[in-house]
N, C-alpha and C positions, 0 to 999 in steps of 0.2 A: 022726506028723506032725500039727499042731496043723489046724482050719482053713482060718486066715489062711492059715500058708505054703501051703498047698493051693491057694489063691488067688491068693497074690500070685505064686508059680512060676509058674501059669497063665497069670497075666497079663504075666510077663517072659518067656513062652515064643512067649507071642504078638504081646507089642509089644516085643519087644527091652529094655535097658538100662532101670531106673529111678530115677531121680534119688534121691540119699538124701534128700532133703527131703521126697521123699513118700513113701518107706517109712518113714520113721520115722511122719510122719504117719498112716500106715495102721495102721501096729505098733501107735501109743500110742494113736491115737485112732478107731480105727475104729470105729463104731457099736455093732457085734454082737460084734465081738472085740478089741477093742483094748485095748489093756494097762490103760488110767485105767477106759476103761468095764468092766472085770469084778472092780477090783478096791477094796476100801473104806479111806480114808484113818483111819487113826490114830484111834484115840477111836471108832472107832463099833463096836456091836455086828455082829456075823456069823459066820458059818463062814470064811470065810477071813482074817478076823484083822487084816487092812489091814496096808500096808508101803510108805507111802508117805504125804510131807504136801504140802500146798501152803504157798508162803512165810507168808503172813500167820497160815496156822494155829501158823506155829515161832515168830514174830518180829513187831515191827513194825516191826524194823532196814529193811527195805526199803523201805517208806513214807515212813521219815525221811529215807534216804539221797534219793529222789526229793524230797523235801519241801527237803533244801536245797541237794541241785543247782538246784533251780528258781527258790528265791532269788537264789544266785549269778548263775544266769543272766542275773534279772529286773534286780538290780543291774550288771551288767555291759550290761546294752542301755540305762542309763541310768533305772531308776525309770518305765517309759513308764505313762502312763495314758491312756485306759485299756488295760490286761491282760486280755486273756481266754485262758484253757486250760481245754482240752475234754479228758475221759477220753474216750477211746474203747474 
């Protein structure tokens, strides 16, 4: 048994039912054990070899797709100016 499940059993033994949105959250992201944190994406050196990428690392198809959904949008509320958007 890894861990986490060690943990996260624990913690659904103790508080009942947990929402999949936060077990994934834990699963993938947990600090100490979580699936992104132990493990190294694609192109980098290590012992485990990485087996996984983030979009921008495969594409910049995602950036463009946002990039002209945001036009259409911009044209479709009528050209306003001024425009602002914020990355968050």
């Amino acid at each position: 048994m890894t861990p986490l499940k060690k943990i996260l059993l624990e913690e659904i033994s103790e508080n009942g039912p947990m929402p999949l949105a936060d077990y994934m959250a834990r699963a993938l992201g947990d600090p100490t054990h979580g699936y992104y944190m132990l493990r190294r994406p694609f192109g980098q050196a290590g012992e485990d070899g990485g087996d996984f990428m983030t979009a921008p690392e495969v594409s910049q198809m995602f950036g463009e797709l946002i990039g002209a959904w945001l036009a259409d949008l911009w044209l479709r509320m009528g050209q306003p100016k001024p425009f602002c958007l914020a990355e968050l």
